[in-house]
Every structure is written in structure tokens, then in C-alpha cells.
C-alpha positions, 0 to 999 in steps of 0.5 A: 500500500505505501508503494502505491500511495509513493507511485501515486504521488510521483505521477500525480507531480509529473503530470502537474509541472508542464501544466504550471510551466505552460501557464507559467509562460503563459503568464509571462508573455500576458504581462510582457505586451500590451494592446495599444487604445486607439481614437475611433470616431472623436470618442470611442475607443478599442483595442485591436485583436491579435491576428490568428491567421496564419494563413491567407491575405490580410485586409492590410493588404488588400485596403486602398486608400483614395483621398477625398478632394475639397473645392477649397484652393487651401485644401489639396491632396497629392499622391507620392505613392498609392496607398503608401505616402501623400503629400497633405496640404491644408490643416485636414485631410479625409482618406475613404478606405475599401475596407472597414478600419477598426483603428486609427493614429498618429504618433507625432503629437501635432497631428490626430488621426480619426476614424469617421461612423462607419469605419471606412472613412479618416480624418487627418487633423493638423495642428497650426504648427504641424509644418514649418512655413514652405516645409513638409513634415512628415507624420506616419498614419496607422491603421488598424483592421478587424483581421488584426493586421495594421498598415502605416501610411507616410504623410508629407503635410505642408501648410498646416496654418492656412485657416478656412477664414484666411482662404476666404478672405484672400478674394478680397485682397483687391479691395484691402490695397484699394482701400489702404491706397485711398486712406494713405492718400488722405492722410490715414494709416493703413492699419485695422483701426485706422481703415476704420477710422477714414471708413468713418469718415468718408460715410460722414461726408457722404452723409453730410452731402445726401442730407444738404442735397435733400434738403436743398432739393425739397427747398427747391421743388416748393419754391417753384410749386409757390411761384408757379401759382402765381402769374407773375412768374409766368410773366418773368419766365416767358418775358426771359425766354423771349430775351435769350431766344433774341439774343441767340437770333441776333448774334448766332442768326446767320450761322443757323441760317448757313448751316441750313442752308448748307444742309440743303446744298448737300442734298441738291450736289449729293443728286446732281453727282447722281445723275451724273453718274447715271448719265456717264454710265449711259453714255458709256454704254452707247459707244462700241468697243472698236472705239477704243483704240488699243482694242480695234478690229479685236473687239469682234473677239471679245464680243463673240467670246463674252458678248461685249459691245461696249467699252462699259460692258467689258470694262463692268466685267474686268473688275466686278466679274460675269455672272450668269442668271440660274435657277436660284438667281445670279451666279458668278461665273469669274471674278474679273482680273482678280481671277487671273494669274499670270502662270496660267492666263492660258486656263484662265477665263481670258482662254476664248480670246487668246486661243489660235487665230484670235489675240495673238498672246495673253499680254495683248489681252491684258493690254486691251483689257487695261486700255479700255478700263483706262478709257472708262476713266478719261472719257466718263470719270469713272476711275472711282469704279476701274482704278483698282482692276487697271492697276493689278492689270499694269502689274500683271503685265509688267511681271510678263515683261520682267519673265520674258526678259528672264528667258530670252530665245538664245540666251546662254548658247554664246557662252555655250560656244565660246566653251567649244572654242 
């Protein structure tokens, strides 16, 4: 029995020591960690939970972070590196995560870090001194999820004093330099009180002189409804416009009556040039084109070619052009000389009367064309019509001129046989 008993004992102390040493452990690693509090939505708290999978993708992994863009010009978020580092610029920031986050912050104490209701969205808050003025600090967000697994996130913050106020008030800077312009000039500073202060004053003054305007108008307007019931205003008033109307007759008289009669003059010159236009246009038209003696027996060309007789039709058609009546009215065939080119007078619409055995080269047909524009001019004064076609005319055909000059028959054989010599 006291073997047994001794048997009893030894095995009932082997089996309880790994048990104690175990919780011994245990007991240990309980003491040596301990979970961090972190701030979720302002007040909250939690604690994350340890991460017990071993095996599989956490959501650390797979979370995207995309930050939340604001109108504010102050406000702004930059990426430096998706889901890893942004540059901040403003006193806030606000990220949405794809996945729920549990927990949240930042280390560095002029920086917070909040989790916003329902998990998926973060608010990074600056201090005024978070950064210095035109610097970046650097501040490290980070995150906590259900699974136990944590991601950080560097931030680059700049410009960490801008207040929503400031920004709003930087539209008005226009009017702040105006108006400390306007206050130097009359003798202010420029400074918060002293803006006040010729604020003050300009409203007196302008008040001082609406108050006098009114006054004196309202003085004014029962003055005349007082003298208006009496006749001997109207007497003095007719007596004082009968007076100025004779004094302007008698000293401004004859220059109205000029004027007048100026006006009158004008009128009858502008219809006499009128009709006289008409009458040189008609005139022009009773003579023939053989009349012009630059063109002679070569009109019966240009008539049988466009059909033109005078020396008017054919001029009316170098500068405005022919045109011929279609189904929808007046269509233009050519616009005259301003039409033609000289590298290709031959394609042109001058073709019909400088083809074999007509006007022997297309210059003569410029020629005749500028000559009978000039007759225009001299014989009926209608320069004012053709001036501007006769000199683009004279130019094209001194250009002719200046080629054919370029490429004479023969040129360059003396030099040629002067080699062979």
C-alpha cells in the first residue's frame, strides 16, 4: 500500500509541472505586451485583436486608400505613392478606405488621426504648427483592421496654418490695397483701426452731402410749386425766354441760317453727282468697243467670246466679274482680273480670246483689257469704279515683261560656244 500511495504521488507531480510551466509562460508573455487604445470616431475607443491567421491575405493588404478632394484652393491632396505616402496640404485631410478600419493614429503629437461612423472613412487633423512655413513634415498614419493586421501610411503635410477664414478672405485682397491706397492718400494709416477710422469718415461726408442735397432739393421743388401759382412768374419766365431766344437770333442768326442752308446744298450736289453718274454710265454704254483704240478690229473677239459691245460692258466685267442668271438667281461665273494669274492666263477665263487665230498672246489681252478700263476713266470719270482692276492689270503685265526678259530665245548658247572654242 505505501508503494502505491509513493507511485501515486510521483505521477500525480509529473503530470502537474508542464501544466504550471505552460501557464507559467503563459503568464509571462500576458504581462510582457500590451494592446495599444486607439481614437475611433472623436470618442470611442478599442483595442485591436491579435491576428490568428496564419494563413491567407490580410485586409492590410488588400485596403486602398483614395483621398477625398475639397473645392477649397487651401485644401489639396497629392499622391507620392498609392496607398503608401501623400503629400497633405491644408490643416485636414479625409482618406475613404475599401475596407472597414477598426483603428486609427498618429504618433507625432501635432497631428490626430480619426476614424469617421462607419469605419471606412479618416480624418487627418493638423495642428497650426504641424509644418514649418514652405516645409513638409512628415507624420506616419496607422491603421488598424478587424483581421488584426495594421498598415502605416507616410504623410508629407505642408501648410498646416492656412485657416478656412484666411482662404476666404484672400478674394478680397483687391479691395484691402484699394482701400489702404485711398486712406494713405488722405492722410490715414493703413492699419485695422485706422481703415476704420477714414471708413468713418468718408460715410460722414457722404452723409453730410445726401442730407444738404435733400434738403436743398425739397427747398427747391416748393419754391417753384409757390411761384408757379402765381402769374407773375409766368410773366418773368416767358418775358426771359423771349430775351435769350433774341439774343441767340441776333448774334448766332446767320450761322443757323448757313448751316441750313448748307444742309440743303448737300442734298441738291449729293443728286446732281447722281445723275451724273447715271448719265456717264449711259453714255458709256452707247459707244462700241472698236472705239477704243488699243482694242480695234479685236473687239469682234471679245464680243463673240463674252458678248461685249461696249467699252462699259467689258470694262463692268474686268473688275466686278460675269455672272450668269440660274435657277436660284445670279451666279458668278469669274471674278474679273482678280481671277487671273499670270502662270496660267492660258486656263484662265481670258482662254476664248487668246486661243489660235484670235489675240495673238495673253499680254495683248491684258493690254486691251487695261486700255479700255483706262478709257472708262478719261472719257466718263469713272476711275472711282476701274482704278483698282487697271492697276493689278499694269502689274500683271509688267511681271510678263520682267519673265520674258528672264528667258530670252538664245540666251546662254554664246557662252555655250565660246566653251567649244
Amino acid at each position: 500500500m505505501k508503494r502505491l500511495a509513493l507511485v501515486a504521488i510521483v505521477l500525480a507531480t509529473l503530470l502537474a509541472m508542464p501544466v504550471g510551466g505552460a501557464a507559467a509562460v503563459g503568464s509571462d508573455h500576458a504581462g510582457a505586451v500590451d494592446a495599444p487604445t486607439l481614437q475611433v470616431d472623436g470618442n470611442a475607443t478599442a483595442t485591436p485583436t491579435a491576428n490568428n491567421s496564419s494563413s491567407g491575405p490580410t485586409i492590410a493588404s488588400q485596403v486602398r486608400l483614395t483621398p477625398i478632394t475639397f473645392e477649397d484652393e487651401f485644401l489639396s491632396v497629392s499622391v507620392r505613392e498609392a496607398d503608401s505616402a501623400y503629400g497633405t496640404t491644408g490643416p485636414f485631410a479625409v482618406f475613404t478606405a475599401s475596407h472597414r478600419v477598426d483603428a486609427a493614429r498618429i504618433a507625432q503629437g501635432p497631428a490626430t488621426a480619426t476614424v469617421l461612423e462607419g469605419g471606412n472613412q479618416i480624418k487627418i487633423a493638423y495642428s497650426d504648427d504641424a509644418a514649418p512655413t514652405d516645409e513638409a513634415s512628415l507624420y506616419t498614419l496607422e491603421l488598424y483592421f478587424e483581421d488584426g493586421s495594421t498598415k502605416t501610411v507616410d504623410l508629407h503635410a505642408t501648410k498646416t496654418d492656412v485657416s478656412v477664414g484666411a482662404a476666404e478672405l484672400s478674394q478680397y485682397e483687391d479691395v484691402i490695397d484699394e482701400l489702404q491706397v485711398l486712406a494713405e492718400e488722405h492722410g490715414y494709416g493703413t492699419g485695422p483701426d485706422a481703415l476704420l477710422e477714414y471708413l468713418t469718415w468718408v460715410n460722414d461726408r457722404a452723409d453730410l452731402i445726401d442730407g444738404f442735397l435733400t434738403e436743398s432739393a425739397l427747398q427747391l421743388f416748393a419754391l417753384l410749386v409757390a411761384a408757379s401759382s402765381n402769374w407773375l412768374f409766368w410773366l418773368v419766365l416767358l418775358g426771359l425766354i423771349a430775351l435769350v431766344a433774341t439774343w441767340l437770333s441776333s448774334r448766332y442768326g446767320d450761322m443757323l441760317e448757313s448751316l441750313q442752308n448748307d444742309v440743303g446744298r448737300s442734298e441738291r450736289k449729293r443728286r446732281e453727282l447722281e445723275l451724273a453718274y447715271e448719265e456717264q454710265k449711259q453714255t458709256a454704254d452707247e459707244h462700241t468697243l472698236d472705239e477704243v483704240s488699243a482694242v480695234g478690229s479685236n473687239a469682234i473677239y471679245w464680243d463673240d467670246a463674252y458678248g461685249t459691245r461696249s467699252p462699259a460692258q467689258l470694262a463692268q466685267m474686268a473688275a466686278n466679274g460675269a455672272h450668269v442668271r440660274g435657277e436660284s438667281g445670279l451666279q458668278r461665273v469669274h471674278d474679273g482680273v482678280e481671277d487671273l494669274d499670270v502662270d496660267n492666263l492660258e486656263d484662265s477665263w481670258l482662254e476664248p480670246v487668246i486661243r489660235e487665230n484670235r489675240i495673238p498672246t495673253a499680254k495683248q489681252a491684258l493690254g486691251e483689257l487695261k486700255a479700255t478700263l483706262e478709257w472708262m476713266e478719261t472719257k466718263h470719270n469713272l476711275g472711282h469704279l476701274f482704278r483698282d482692276a487697271r492697276d493689278d492689270l499694269e502689274q500683271m503685265i509688267d511681271e510678263i515683261e520682267r519673265q520674258n526678259q528672264s528667258y530670252q530665245p538664245g540666251e546662254g548658247v554664246t557662252a555655250a560656244d565660246g566653251g567649244d572654242d
